[in-house]
N, C-alpha and C positions, 0 to 999 in steps of 0.2 A: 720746112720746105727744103727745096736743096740747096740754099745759101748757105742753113743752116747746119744741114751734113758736110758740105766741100767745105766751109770756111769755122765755123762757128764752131762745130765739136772738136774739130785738130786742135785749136787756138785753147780752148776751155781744157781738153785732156794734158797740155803741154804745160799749162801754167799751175793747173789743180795736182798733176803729179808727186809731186814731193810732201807736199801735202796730205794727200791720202796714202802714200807712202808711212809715213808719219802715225797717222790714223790706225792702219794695219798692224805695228809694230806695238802701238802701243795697247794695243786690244788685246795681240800675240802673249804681250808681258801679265797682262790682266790674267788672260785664261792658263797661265802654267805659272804663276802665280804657286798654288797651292791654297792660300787663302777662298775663304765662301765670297764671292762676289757677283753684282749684279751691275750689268753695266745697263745706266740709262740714254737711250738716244732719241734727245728731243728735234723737232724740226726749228727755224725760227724762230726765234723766241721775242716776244711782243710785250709790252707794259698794258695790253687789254683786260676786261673784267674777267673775273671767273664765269668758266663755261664747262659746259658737258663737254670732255673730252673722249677718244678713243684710244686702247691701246692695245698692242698685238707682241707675243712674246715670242721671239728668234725669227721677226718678219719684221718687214716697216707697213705703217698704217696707210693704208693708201689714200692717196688724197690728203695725205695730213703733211701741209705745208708750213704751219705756225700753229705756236701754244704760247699761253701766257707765261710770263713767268709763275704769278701765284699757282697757274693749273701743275705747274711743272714740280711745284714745292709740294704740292699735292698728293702728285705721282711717285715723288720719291718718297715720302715719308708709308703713304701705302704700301709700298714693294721694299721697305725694311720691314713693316710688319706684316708679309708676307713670305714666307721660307720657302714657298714654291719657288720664287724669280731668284733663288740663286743657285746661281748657274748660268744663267741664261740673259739674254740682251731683252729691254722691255724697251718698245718705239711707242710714241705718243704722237697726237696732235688732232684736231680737229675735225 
């Protein structure tokens, strides 16, 4: 609502900026790297069971707020034995 426009998002951009500052730079270093790489970007990450997860590659999964960890051990071990995902960002979660 709009508390959450006038108050809520200034507050949240000001304090998460360096941060994703951060996040940028270190992606920047991954992708000119020269190295084959495949960056994983989990949501949340949960101690819950394994489950059917989704994933979407140089997008984020929509709706996908949290994964487990095991699902997450899952995903990476798939997308090394996978030569398609590198290159490119793989998003996970639920």
């Amino acid at each position: 609502g709009p508390a959450s426009r006038l108050l809520v998002k200034p507050m949240l951009r000001r304090f998460l900026r360096e941060g994703f500052a951060d996040f940028a730079r270190t992606d920047e270093a991954v992708r000119a790297s020269g190295l084959d790489w495949t960056i994983m970007r989990p949501p949340r990450l949960t101690d819950g069971a394994r489950r059917a997860y989704r994933t979407a590659v140089d997008r984020n999964v929509r709706g996908g707020v949290t994964i487990a960890r095991a699902d997450l051990a899952d995903a990476v071990l798939a997308a090394l034995a996978d030569p398609a995902t590198i290159g490119h960002s793989v998003s996970l979660g639920y």
